[in-house]
C-alpha positions in Angstrom: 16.4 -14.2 -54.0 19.2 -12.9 -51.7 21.8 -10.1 -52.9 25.2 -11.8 -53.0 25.9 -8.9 -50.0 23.1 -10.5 -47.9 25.0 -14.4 -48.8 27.9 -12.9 -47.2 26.2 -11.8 -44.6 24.9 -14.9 -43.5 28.0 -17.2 -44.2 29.9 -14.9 -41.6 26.9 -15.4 -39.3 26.7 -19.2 -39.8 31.1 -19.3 -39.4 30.3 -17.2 -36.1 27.8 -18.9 -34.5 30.1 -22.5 -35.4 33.4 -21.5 -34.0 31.1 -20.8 -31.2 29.7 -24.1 -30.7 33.0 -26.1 -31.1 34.5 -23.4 -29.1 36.1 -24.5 -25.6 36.4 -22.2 -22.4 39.4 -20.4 -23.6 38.2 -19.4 -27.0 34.7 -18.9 -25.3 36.0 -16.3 -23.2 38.5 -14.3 -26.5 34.7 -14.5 -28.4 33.5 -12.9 -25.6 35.8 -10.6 -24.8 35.5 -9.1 -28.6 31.8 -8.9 -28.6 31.8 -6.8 -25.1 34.6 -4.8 -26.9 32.6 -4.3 -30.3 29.1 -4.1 -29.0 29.0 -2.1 -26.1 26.1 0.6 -25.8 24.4 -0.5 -29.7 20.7 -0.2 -29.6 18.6 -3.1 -31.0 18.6 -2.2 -34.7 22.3 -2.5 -34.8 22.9 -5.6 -32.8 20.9 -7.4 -35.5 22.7 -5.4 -38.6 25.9 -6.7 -37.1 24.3 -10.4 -37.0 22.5 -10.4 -40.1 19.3 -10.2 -38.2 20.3 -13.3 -36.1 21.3 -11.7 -33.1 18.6 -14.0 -31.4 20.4 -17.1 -32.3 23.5 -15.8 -30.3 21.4 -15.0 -27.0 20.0 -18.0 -26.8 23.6 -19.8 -27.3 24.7 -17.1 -24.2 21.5 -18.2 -22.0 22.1 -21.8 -22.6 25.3 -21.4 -21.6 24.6 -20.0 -18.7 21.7 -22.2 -17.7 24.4 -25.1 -17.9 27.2 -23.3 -16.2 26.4 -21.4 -13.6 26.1 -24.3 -11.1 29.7 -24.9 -11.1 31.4 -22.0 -9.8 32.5 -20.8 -12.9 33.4 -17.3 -14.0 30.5 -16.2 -15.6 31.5 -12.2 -15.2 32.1 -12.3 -19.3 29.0 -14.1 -20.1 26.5 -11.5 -17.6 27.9 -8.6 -19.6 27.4 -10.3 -22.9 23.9 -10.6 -22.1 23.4 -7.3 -20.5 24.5 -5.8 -23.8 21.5 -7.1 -25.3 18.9 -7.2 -22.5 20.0 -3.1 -22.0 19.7 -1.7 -25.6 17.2 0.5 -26.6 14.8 -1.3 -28.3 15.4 -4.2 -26.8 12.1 -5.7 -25.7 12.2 -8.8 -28.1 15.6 -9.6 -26.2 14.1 -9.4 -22.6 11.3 -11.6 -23.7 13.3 -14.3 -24.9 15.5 -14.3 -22.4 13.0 -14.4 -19.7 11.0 -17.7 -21.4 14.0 -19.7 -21.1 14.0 -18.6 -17.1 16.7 -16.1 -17.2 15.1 -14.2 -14.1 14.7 -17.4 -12.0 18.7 -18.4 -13.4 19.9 -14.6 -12.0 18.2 -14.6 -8.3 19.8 -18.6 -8.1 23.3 -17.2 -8.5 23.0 -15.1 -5.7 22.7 -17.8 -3.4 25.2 -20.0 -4.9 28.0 -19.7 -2.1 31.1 -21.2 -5.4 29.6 -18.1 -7.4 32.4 -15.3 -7.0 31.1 -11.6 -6.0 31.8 -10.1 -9.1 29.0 -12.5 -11.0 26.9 -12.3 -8.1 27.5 -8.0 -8.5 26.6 -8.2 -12.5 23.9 -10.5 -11.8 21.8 -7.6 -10.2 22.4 -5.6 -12.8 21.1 -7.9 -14.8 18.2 -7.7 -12.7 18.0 -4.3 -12.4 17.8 -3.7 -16.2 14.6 -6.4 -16.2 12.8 -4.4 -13.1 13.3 -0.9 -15.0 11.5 -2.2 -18.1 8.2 -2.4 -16.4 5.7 -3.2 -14.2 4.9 -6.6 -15.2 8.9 -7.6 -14.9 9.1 -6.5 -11.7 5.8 -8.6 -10.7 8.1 -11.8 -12.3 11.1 -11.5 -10.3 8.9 -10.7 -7.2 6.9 -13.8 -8.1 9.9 -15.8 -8.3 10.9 -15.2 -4.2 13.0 -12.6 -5.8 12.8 -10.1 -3.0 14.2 -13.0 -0.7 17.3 -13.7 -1.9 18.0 -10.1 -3.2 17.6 -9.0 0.4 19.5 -12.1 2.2 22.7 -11.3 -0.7 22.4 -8.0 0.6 22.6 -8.9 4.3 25.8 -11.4 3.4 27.6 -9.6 0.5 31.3 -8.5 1.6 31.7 -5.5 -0.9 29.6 -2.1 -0.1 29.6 -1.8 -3.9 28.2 -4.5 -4.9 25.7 -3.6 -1.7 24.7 -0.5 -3.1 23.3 -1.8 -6.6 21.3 -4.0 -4.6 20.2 -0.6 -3.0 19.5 0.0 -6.3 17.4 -3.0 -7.0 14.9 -3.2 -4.2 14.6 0.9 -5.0 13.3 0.1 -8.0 11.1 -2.9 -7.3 9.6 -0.7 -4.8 8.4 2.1 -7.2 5.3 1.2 -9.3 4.8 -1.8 -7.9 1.4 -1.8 -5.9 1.1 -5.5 -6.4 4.1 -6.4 -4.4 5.6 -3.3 -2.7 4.3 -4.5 0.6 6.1 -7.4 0.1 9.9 -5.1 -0.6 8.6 -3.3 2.7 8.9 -6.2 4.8 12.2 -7.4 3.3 13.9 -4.1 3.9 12.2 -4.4 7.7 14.0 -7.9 8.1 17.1 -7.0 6.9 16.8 -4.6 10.3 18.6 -6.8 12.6 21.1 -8.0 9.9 25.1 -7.9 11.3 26.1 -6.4 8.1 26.5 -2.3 8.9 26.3 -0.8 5.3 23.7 -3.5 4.4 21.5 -1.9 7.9 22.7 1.6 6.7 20.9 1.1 3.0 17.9 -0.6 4.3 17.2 2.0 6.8 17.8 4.2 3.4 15.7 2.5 1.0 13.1 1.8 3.9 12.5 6.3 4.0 11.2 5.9 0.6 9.1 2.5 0.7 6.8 4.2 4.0 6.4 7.6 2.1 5.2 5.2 -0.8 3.4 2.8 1.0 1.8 5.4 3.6 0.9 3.1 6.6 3.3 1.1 8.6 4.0 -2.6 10.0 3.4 -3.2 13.4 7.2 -4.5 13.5 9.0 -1.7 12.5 9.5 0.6 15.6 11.0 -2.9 17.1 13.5 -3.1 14.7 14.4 0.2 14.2 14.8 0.4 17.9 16.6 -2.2 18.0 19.1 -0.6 15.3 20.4 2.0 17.6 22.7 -0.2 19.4 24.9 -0.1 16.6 28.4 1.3 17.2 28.3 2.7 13.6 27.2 6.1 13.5 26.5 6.0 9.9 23.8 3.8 10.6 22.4 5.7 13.7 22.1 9.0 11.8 19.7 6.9 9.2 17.5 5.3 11.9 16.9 8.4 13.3 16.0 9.8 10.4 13.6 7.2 9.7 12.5 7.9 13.1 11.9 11.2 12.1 9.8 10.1 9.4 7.5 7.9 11.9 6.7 9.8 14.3 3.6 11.3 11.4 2.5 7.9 11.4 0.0 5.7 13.5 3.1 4.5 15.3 4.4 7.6 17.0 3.0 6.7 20.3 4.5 3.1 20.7 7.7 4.8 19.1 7.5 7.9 21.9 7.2 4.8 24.7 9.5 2.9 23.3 12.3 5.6 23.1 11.9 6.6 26.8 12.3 2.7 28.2 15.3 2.6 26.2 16.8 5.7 28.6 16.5 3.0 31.6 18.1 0.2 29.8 16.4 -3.6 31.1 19.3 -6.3 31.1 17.4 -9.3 31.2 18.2 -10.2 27.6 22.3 -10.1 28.7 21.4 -13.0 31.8 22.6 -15.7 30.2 25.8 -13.9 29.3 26.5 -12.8 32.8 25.7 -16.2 34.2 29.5 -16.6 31.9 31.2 -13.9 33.3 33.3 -13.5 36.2 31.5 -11.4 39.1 34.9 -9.4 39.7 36.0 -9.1 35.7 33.8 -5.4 35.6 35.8 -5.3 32.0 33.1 -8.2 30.8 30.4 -7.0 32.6 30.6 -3.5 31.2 31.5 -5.2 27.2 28.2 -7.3 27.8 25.6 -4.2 28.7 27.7 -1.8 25.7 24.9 -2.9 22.8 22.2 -1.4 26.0 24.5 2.3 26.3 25.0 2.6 22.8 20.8 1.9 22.8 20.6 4.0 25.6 22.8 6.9 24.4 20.8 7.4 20.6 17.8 7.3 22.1 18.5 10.1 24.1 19.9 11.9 20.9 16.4 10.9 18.9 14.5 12.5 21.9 16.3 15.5 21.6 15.9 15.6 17.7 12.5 14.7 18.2 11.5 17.5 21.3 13.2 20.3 19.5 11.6 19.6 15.9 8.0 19.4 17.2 7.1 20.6 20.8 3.7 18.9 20.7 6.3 15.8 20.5 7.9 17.5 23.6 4.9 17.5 25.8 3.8 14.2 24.6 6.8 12.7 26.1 6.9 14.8 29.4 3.3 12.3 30.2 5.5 9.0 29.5 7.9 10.4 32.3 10.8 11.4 30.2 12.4 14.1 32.4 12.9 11.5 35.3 14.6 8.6 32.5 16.6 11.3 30.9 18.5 12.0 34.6 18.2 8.5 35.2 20.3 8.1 32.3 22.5 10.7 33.5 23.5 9.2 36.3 24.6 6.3 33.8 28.5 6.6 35.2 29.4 3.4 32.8 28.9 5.6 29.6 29.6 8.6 29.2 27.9 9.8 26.0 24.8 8.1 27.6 24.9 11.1 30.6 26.0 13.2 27.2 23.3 13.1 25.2 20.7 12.8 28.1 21.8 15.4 29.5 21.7 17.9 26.4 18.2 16.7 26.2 17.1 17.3 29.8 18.5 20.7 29.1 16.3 21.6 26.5 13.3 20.4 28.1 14.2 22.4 31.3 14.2 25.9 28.9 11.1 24.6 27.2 9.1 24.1 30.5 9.2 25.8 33.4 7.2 23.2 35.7 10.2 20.8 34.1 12.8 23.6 35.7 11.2 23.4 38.6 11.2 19.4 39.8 15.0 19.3 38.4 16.1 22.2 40.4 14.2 20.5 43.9 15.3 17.1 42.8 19.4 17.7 41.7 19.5 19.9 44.5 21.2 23.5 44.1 24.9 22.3 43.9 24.3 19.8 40.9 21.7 22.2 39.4 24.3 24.9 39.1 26.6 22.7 37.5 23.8 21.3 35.3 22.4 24.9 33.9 26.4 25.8 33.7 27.4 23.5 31.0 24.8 20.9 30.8 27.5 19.0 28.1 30.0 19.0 30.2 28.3 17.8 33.0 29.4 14.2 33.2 32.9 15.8 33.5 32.2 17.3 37.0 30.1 14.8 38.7 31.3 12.7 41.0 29.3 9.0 42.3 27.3 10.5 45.1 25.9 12.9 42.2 25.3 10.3 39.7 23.4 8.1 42.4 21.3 11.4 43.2 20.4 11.5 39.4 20.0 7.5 38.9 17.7 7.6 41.6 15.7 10.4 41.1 11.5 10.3 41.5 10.9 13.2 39.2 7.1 13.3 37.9 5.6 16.2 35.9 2.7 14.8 34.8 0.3 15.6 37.6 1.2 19.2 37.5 0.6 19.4 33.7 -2.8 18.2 34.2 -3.5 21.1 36.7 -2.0 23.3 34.9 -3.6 22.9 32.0 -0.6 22.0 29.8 -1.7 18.6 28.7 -5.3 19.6 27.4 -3.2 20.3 23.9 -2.1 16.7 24.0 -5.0 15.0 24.7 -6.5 14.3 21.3 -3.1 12.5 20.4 -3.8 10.6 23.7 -7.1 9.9 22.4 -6.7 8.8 19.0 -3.9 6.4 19.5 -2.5 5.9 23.1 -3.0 2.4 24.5 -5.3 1.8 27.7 -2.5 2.0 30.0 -1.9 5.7 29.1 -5.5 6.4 29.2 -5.9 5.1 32.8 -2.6 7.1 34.1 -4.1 10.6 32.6 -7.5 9.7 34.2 -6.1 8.7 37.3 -4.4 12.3 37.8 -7.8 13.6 36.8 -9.7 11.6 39.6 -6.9 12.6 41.8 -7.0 16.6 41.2 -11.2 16.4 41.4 -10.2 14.1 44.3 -8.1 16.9 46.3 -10.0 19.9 45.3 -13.7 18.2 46.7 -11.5 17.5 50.2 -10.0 21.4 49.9 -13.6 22.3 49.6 -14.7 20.3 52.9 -12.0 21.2 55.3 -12.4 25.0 54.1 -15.8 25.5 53.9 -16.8 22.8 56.5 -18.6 26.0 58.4 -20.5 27.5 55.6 -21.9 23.9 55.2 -23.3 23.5 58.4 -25.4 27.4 57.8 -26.2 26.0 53.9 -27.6 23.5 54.5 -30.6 25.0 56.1 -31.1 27.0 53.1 -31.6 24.5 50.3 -34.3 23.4 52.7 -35.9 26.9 52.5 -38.2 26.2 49.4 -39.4 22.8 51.2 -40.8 24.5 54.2 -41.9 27.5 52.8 -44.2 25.2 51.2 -45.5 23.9 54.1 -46.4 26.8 55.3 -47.9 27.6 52.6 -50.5 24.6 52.9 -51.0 24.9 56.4 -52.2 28.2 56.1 -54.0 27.7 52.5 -55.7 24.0 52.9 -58.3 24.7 50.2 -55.7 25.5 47.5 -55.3 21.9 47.5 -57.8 19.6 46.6 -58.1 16.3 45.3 -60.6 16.1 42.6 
C-alpha cells in the first residue's frame, strides 16, 4: 500500500504529464522551457525522483513529439535539449535504449537533410548524436548502419555556420575511434568531402582525416587525388592542413604516386580549363589569367610541400631529383603569371642546389652566370629582378640530373624505394640510364684500347695452340681406347 507522500507523488506526475497532452505549442514550449531550466546536468537517479519514477513516460511523450514534428519545419531547438538532458545523464542507458527503439537515431540523421529544418536544430541534432556514438561501440555501429556517415558528412559539406561545422568535426572523430566495423567506411566520407566548396568543412576533413589514416594504417587509392586536388584552394588554412596530411603520407604505400604527382603539379596541364577558354575573349588576358588561378595556387603549394617534404627527409629529396624536380621547379619559376608560384619554387630549387652539388652544377650551366648570381643572391627575391627573357630561359630549361646520379652513385640509396613501390615506368627510366652508362663505358673501352685488342687477342689463343703442339709432338699421350 502506497505512503500518502508517494500518492502525492504520483497525482503531480499524472497533473504533469496531462497539462502536457492538452498542452498546445505555446504552453509546450513554457513546459519546456522549465524542465531545461530545472533539470539541467541531473544524473539518472534524480530525473526519476523528480518524476516519481516515471521519467520514461515523459521521453516517450518528447520522442513522439518529435517523430510527428520534425517534418514541418518547426522549431524543435527546445524539444533536442529536452531529450539530450535525458539521453546525457549519467546513468542513463535505460533512456538511450528507449529512445533508440522508437527510431530516434534514424529521426536525428533525417533532420539533417530536411532543407525547412533551421541550423540551430540541425546543430543540437549532432549533439544528440554525438552523446549516442560516445556511449559505445554498438551505437556507433547503429547510426553507421542507418547511412549515418552520409548525411553527417553531406550536412557538413552544406552547413553555413563553422560552429555548427566543428561538432560535426566532432562526430565523425568519434565514430572513427573504436569502430573497426565501420571506420573504413568514416575514411571514405571524410575523403569525399575532399573536393567539397565549403573551406572550413575541407579544413576539418583534412583534420579529422590525420587521425582516421594513423588509425586505419593503410590508405585508399583515391586520396593523393584529392588531396592534390585540395591545394588549389585560395584559403591558406586549408593548405597548411593538406600538407600536413601530406606529411603524414609520404610513410605510406602512396609516397611514390604522391612524389609524381607533386612534381606534375610544378608544370601545370590546362586541358581541364578548355572549355572555359573556348568562352573567353583571346585579348581579355584578365579572364584568361582568372581561369588558370585554381592551376597557380595548385602550382604554388606544391612547390611549398616539396620544400617541406626535401628538407624534413633527404631520402625524400633524392627521391624526387629521379622524377626531374630540379628542371619543374625552374620551370615553375619562370611562371611570370604568379608570382608566389616562382616564390615558393624558387626557395625550393634553392635548397636542393645546397643539398646537391651535381644539382648546383646543371642550374649554374643552365641559368647561365648572370641569373645564377641573382638566384644564389636572394633566391626569394628573385621573381623581383627577373625580367621576360629570364623567365623564358627558366620556363624552358632542359635540366636532367638523373643520369649523373646514377654514375655517381647517388641513387643506389634510393633504389630499394624504387623497388618496392615505383611503377614500371620509373623502373624502365632508371634502367635505361643504366643500359646507357654500361653502353658508353663498353664504347670508351673500344676506341681506347682498340690497339691493345688487336695484340690480345692472340693471347687468349695461347692455351689453344700450345696444345697443339703438345699433341703433335706427343701422339701417344692420346689414345682412344
Amino acid at each position: 500500500m502506497t505512503s500518502v507522500k508517494e500518492q502525492a507523488a504520483i497525482s503531480r506526475l499524472l497533473s504533469f504529464l496531462q497539462d502536457w497532452d492538452n498542452a498546445g505549442k505555446v504552453a509546450r514550449s513554457h513546459i519546456l522551457n522549465n524542465f531545461i531550466e530545472t533539470n539541467q546536468g541531473k544524473t539518472a537517479p534524480e530525473l526519476e525522483q523528480e518524476f516519481s519514477q516515471g521519467a520514461s513516460l515523459f521521453l516517450v511523450r518528447l520522442t513522439t513529439w518529435l517523430r510527428l514534428t520534425y517534418m514541418t519545419g518547426s522549431r524543435l531547438d527546445k524539444l533536442l535539449r529536452s531529450i539530450g538532458i535525458f539521453l546525457s545523464a549519467v546513468s542513463s542507458n535505460r533512456y538511450l535504449v528507449e529512445f533508440l527503439e522508437v527510431g530516434g537515431a534514424l529521426t536525428l540523421l533525417e533532420i539533417l537533410a530536411l532543407k525547412e529544418i533551421e541550423e540551430e536544430d540541425k546543430k543540437e541534432s549532432i549533439k544528440l548524436l554525438q552523446v549516442i556514438s560516445n556511449s559505445g561501440r554498438k551505437y556507433k555501429e547503429l547510426i553507421c548502419e542507418s547511412y549515418g556517415v552520409r548525411s553527417i558528412a553531406e550536412f557538413l559539406a552544406k552547413s553555413k555556420s563553422e560552429e555548427t561545422q566543428e561538432e560535426v568535426q566532432v562526430l565523425l572523430d568519434s565514430l572513427i575511434h573504436s569502430n573497426p566495423k565501420y571506420q573504413n567506411q568514416v575514411y571514405k566520407g571524410l575523403i569525399a568531402l575532399l573536393p567539397c566548396a565549403s573551406p572550413k568543412a575541407q579544413q576539418l576533413s583534412l583534420q579529422t582525416l590525420r587521425t582516421a589514416q594513423s588509425i586505419i594504417g593503410t590508405t585508399h587509392p583515391g586520396i593523393v587525388d584529392s588531396v592534390l586536388k585540395v591545394l588549389r584552394t585560395m584559403h591558406l588554412e586549408v593548405q597548411y592542413e593538406a600538407i600536413e596530411l601530406i606529411k603524414d603520407l609520404v610513410n605510406y604505400d602512396v609516397c611514390p604516386a604522391l612524389l609524381k604527382g607533386l612534381v606534375a603539379l610544378l608544370i601545370p596541364s590546362f586541358k581541364e580549363t578548355s572549355k572555359q577558354q573556348s568562352q573567353i575573349v583571346s585579348d581579355s588576358s584578365v579572364l584568361q589569367l582568372t581561369a588558370h588561378l585554381p592551376w597557380f595556387l595548385q602550382q604554388a603549394a606544391a612547390a611549398k610541400a616539396i620544400g617541406i617534404l626535401a628538407r624534413g627527409n633527404t631520402s625524400l629529396a633524392e627521391e624526387m631529383l629521379h622524377l626531374r624536380v630540379v628542371h619543374s621547379l625552374m620551370a615553375a619559376m619562370g611562371n611570370m603569371d604568379h608570382s608566389n608560384s616562382q616564390r615558393q619554387a624558387s626557395l625550393t630549387l634553392e635548397y636542393f642546389v645546397q643539398l646537391f652539388p651535381v644539382v648546383e652544377e646543371h642550374v649554374r650551366r643552365s641559368m647561365g652566370e648572370e641569373l645564377y648570381k641573382l638566384f644564389r643572391g636572394n633566391a626569394e627575391d628573385l621573381y623581383r629582378k627577373i625580367d621576360s627573357i629570364q623567365a623564358d630561359i627558366l620556363a624552358a630549361n632542359k635540366v636532367n640530373v638523373t643520369k649523373e646520379l646514377y654514375l655517381s652513385g647517388l641513387s643506389d640509396s634510393t633504389m630499394s624505394f624504387y623497388s618496392g613501390h615505383c611503377n614500371q615506368g620509373q623502373v624502365a627510366y632508371i634502367t635505361h640510364f643504366q643500359r646507357e652508362a654500361v653502353g658508353e663505358k663498353e664504347q670508351q673501352s673500344l676506341q681506347g684500347h682498340h690497339t691493345h685488342l688487336v695484340f690480345l687477342l692472340p693471347l687468349r689463343l695461347l692455351p689453344f695452340i700450345l696444345f697443339c703442339r703438345y699433341l703433335l709432338f706427343n701422339p701417344a699421350s692420346f689414345k682412344v681406347e
